[in-house]
N, C-alpha and C positions, 0 to 999 in steps of 0.2 A: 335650554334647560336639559337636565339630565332625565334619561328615562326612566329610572324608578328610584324612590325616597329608602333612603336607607334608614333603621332608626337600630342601632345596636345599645341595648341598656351599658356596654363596656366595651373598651376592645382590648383583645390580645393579638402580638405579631410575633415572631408569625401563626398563624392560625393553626396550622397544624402541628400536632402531636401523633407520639407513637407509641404504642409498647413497648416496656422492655421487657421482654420477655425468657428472656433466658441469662448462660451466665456470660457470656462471651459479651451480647451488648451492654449488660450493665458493668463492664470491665471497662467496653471503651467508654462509656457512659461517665465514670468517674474518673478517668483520665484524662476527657476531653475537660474539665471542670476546672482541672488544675488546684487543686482545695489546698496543696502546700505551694503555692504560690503568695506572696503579698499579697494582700486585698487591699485596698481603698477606701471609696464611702461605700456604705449599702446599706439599706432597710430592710423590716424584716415584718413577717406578715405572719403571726401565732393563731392558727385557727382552735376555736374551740367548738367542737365537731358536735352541737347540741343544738335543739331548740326545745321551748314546754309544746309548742304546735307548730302547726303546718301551716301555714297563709293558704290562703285557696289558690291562690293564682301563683304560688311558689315551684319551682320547678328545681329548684339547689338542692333540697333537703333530704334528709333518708333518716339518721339517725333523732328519736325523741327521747327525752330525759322523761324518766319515769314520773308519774304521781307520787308513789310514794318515796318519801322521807331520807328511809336509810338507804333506797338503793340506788337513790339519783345521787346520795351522797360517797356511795363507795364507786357508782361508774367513774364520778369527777376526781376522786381520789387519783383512780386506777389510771387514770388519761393523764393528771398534769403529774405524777410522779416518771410516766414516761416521757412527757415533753418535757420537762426538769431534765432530765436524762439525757435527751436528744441535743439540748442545748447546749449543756456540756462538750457532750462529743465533737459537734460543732465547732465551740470556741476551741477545742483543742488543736482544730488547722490553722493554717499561717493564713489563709485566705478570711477567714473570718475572724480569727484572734487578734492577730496585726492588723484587722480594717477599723475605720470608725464607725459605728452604728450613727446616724443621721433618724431613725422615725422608725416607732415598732407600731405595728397597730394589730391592736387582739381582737380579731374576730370571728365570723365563724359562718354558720349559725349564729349562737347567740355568746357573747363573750363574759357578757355582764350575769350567765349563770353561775360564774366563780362564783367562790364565799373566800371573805375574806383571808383565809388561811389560803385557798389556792391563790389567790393575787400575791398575798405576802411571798409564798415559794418561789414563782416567775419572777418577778420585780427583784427579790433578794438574788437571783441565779444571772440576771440581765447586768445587777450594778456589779457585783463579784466575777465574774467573766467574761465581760466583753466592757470592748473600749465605748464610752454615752458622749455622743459629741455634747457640749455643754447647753447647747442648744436644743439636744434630742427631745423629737414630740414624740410621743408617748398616749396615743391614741387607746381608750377604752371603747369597742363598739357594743351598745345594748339593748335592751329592751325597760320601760321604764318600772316596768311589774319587778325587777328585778333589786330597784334601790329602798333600801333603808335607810334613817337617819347615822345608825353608825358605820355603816358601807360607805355613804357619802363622803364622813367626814376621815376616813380609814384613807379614801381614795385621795380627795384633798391635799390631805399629808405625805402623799407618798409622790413616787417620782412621775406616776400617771398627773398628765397634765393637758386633756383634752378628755371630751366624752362626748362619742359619737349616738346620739341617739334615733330608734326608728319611729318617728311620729307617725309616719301616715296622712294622719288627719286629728283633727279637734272634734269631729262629730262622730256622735256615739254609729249614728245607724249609718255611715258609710267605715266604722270600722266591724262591724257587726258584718256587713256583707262583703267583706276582704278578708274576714276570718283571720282580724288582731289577736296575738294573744293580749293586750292591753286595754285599760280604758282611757279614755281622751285625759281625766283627772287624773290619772298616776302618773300621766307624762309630765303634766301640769305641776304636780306634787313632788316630781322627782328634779327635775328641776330646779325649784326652788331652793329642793334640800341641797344640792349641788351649790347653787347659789351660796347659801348662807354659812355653808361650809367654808366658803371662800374660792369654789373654782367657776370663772368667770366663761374659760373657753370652753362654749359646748357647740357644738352643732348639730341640726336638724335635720333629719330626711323626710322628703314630704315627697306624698307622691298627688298625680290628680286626672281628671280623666277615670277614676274609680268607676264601676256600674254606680247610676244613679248621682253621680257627682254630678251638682250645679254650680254655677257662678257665685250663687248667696251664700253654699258651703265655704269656696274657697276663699270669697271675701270673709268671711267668719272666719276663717283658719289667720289667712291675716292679721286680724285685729289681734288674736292671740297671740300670736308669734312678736307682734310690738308690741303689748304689754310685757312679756317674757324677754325680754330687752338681745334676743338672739344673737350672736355675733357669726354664725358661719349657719346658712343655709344651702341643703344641695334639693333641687329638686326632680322628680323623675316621673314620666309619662308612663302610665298604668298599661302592664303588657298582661296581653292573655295566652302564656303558652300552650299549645297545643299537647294535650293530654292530661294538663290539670283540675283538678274536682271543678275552678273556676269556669273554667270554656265546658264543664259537661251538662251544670247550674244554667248555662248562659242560652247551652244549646235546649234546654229539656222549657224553658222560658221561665224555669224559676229565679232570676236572678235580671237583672236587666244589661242588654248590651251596653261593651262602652260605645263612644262615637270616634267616627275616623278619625285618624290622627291629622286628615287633611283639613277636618272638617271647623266650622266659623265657631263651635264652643268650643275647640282645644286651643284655635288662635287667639280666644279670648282670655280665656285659661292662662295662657302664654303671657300674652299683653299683660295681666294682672301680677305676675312675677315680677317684672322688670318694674311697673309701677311702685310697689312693694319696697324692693331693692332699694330706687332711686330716693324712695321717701323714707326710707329704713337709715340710708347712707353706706348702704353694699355696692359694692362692685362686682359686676360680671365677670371675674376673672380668668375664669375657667369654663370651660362645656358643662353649663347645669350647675354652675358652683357659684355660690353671692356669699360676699364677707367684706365686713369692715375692716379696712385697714390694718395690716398687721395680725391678722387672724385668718387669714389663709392656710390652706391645708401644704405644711413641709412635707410631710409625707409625699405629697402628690409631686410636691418640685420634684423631692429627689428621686421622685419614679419616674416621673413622667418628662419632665422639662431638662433633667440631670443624666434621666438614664443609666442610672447607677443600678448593681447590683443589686436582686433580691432575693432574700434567704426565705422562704415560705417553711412552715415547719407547722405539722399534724395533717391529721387526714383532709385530703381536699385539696392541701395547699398548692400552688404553684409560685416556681423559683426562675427566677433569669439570673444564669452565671456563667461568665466566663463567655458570653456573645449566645447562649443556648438555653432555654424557656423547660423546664421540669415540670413535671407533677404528682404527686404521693398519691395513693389509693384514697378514696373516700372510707374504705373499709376499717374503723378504729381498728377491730384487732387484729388485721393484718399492719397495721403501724405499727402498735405499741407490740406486736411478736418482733418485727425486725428492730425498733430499736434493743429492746432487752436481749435479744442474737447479735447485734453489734453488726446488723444487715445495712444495707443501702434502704433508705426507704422509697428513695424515688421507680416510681414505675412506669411510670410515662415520659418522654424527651423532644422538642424538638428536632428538629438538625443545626448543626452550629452553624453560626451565622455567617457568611461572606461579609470584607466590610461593605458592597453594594446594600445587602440586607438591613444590615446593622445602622446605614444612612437611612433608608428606608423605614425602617422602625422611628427613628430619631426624629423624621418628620412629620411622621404619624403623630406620634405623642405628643409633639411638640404644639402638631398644630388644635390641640386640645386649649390650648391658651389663646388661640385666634391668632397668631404671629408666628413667624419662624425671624428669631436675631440674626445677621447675617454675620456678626463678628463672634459670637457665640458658637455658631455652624462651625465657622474656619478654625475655631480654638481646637473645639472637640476633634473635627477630622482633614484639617490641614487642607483643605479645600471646600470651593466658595459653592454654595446651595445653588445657584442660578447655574451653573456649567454642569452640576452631575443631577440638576433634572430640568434644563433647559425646557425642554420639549413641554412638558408636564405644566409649567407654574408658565411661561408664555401663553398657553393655551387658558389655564384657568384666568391671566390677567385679561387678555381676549376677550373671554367669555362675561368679565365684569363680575367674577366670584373673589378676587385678591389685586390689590394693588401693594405697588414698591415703591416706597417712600428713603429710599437709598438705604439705609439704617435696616430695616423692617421690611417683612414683605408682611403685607396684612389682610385678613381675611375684609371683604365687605359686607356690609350688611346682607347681602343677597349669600354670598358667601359662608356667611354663619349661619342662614336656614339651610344652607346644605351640606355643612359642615361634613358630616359621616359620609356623605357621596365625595367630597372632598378626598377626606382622606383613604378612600379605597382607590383614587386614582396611584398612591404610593405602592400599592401592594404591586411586587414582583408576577411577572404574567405566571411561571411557577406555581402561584399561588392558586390558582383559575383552575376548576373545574377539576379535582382534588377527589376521586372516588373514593384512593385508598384510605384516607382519611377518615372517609363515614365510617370503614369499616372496623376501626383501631378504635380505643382511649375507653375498653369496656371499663377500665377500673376507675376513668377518670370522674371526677363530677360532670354534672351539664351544663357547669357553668361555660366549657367552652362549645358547648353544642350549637350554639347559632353562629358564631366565626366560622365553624365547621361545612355549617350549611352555604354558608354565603360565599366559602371558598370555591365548594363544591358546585355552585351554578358559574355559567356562564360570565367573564366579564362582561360582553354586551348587554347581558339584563341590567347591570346595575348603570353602565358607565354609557352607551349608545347617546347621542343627544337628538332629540325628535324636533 
């Protein structure tokens, strides 16, 4: 066994990022980019840098959209007339004009705080400049307080054709002490209205392990989710970041502990998904991702299993281009000042990738799916996965975490509860123990702050086997 459980709600590779801070690296910064260069496929990730609240247990967030009326209506103005803008500018290089868009997905914060005029400006700015594979998914991510009957049927009709929704949960008093901005009925309600619209593909985020979640909750969440005839569920184990109102609630004993992630109610928790799934007729396809047939998330192929470029645009966002991981300020108006200056918005960078790296990432991701294809491998990088990590995947077959069935090398069942210990054996030693790191990416979000952490200890803590 390995020495300690790794559980990352996502991962990015490579983990670290840097400032750009002056003008000289953000010179080589978009040279290394190559942006008049052909592009390919790539996806695109449209942040909408809002929420109405803060989840207690949220650790992403900064900016909230006011209570009132007109002024949550002219921030929203103010924001997508400069992502309209940035898009633009964008499609006007060869790297993204001449590529094909494969999967946009808008999210944020909260995506679904558009009104309808701001969806209409994107969606019209996406079909007018840039190439939509005919296939392109087209991901709405929201909140369900957010849909109306004629937002519904706006969305329906347009080239959005997916809607990612944040459930949570079905019961009031475990969204009550997660600090939803929603109630369990308006996911319910929104839903529907999505249904009768005529858009079929929606999916679910559920999380569980909540304070105070039991067995009866989650079986109740169930029964709901098969009468709402779901077709893609993701689901995700309740994290208590350290320093949020949640862990302060948790510590002061207003609020109840959750339970270990090791512990016999999360493995039951667990068990009850896959039951679910199997009686639902979802497939496990992915790490934490159950969908019927044909309703699998594109996006995710072409990020994750494709490895394709990604153009991230607005505050928060992060971009992989050109073998090298980006990231824009979380600060709206330091965005929308550099797009309307005709600045770089990016402020943070990777380093570009080696193709060693670049292998390395590719396995990573890949092995999100539980499989790495061997003829797939040799397409992408003209040599075979078993020779350029020999050492690494002999050991894991060893140890009884993947076996190779000539075709496939596949994770086992043992395997897939270790899945994330797994794939930290791929990270480059480089990556280990990473100080300067903690000290960089003041502008970035937190969303890469625990890759950060994890880089930053010890490989032995995580990889040692006892």
């Amino acid at each position: 066994m390995y020495k300690n459980r790794c559980y990352m709600p996502f991962i990015l590779y490579p983990p670290d990022m840097y400032d750009v801070s002056d003008g000289e690296s953000e010179n080589n910064l978009i040279k290394s980019l190559s942006l008049e260069s052909d592009g390919t496929d790539f996806v695109m990730y449209l942040s909408v840098p809002y929420c109405r609240v803060c989840c207690k247990a949220c650790p992403y967030f900064v900016d909230l959209l006011p209570m009132n009326k007109g002024k949550s209506q002219d921030l929203l103005d103010r924001y997508v007339d400069a992502l309209v803008l940035d898009l633009k500018r964008h499609a006007a290089t060869r790297r993204w004009g001449n590529a094909r868009l494969r999967g946009v997905y808008i999210g944020g914060g909260t995506g679904s705080l558009l009104e309808i005029t701001h969806l209409d400006k994107i969606l019209t700015t996406l079909t007018r400049y840039f190439n939509l594979a005919k296939d392109c998914e087209i991901t709405l991510e929201g909140n369900a307080k957010d849909f109306t009957k004629e937002k519904a049927v706006y969305i329906a009709d347009s080239i959005i054709n997916r809607i990612s929704l944040g459930a949570q949960s079905f019961q009031p008093e475990v969204l009550r002490t997660v600090g939803s901005p929603h109630k369990a009925q308006q996911t319910i309600d929104s839903i529907r209205m999505l249904q009768d619209a005529g858009l079929e593909h929606i999916q679910l985020d559920m999380m569980y392990n909540m304070p105070g979640h039991t067995l009866a909750h989650w079986e109740k969440d169930f029964k709901v989710l098969h009468e709402l005839g779901i077709k893609h569920l993701t689901t995700y184990l309740y994290r208590i970041t350290p320093g949020t109102r949640q862990e302060a609630l948790i510590k002061s004993g207003k609020v109840a502990p959750v339970a270990d992630a090791e512990s016999v109610l999360v493995k039951d928790m667990q068990a009850m998904i896959g039951q679910f799934a199997a009686e639902a007729g979802m497939r496990n396809y992915m790490h934490e991702h159950y969908a019927l047939p044909g309703f699998e998330s594109k996006y995710n192929h072409w990020t994750m299993k494709e490895c394709v470029d990604a153009l991230g645009i607005g505050p928060g966002a992060y971009s992989f281009i050109n073998q090298r991981r980006t990231g824009i300020s979380k600060s709206v108006d330091r965005y929308i000042d550099a797009v309307q200056n005709g600045d770089s918005t990016f402020t943070t960078a990777s380093i570009q990738l080696t193709p060693q790296l670049s292998r390395q990432r590719y396995m990573i991701f890949n092995l999100l799916y539980y499989r790495i294809d061997k003829a797939h491998y040799r397409k992408a990088w003209g040599t075979e996965c078993r020779e350029d990590f020999n050492a690494i995947i002999n050991g894991l077959i060893l140890d009884g975490f993947m076996q190779d069935n000539g075709a496939e090398l596949l994770l086992t069942l043992k395997g897939k509860s270790w899945l994330q210990n797994i794939m930290l054996e791929f990270f480059d030693d480089s990556m280990w123990e990473n100080s300067q790191a903690l000290r960089q990416q003041q502008s970035s979000w937190a969303m890469n702050n625990h890759m950060i952490d994890i880089s930053a200890a010890k490989k032995s803590f995580w990889l040692d086997k006892i």
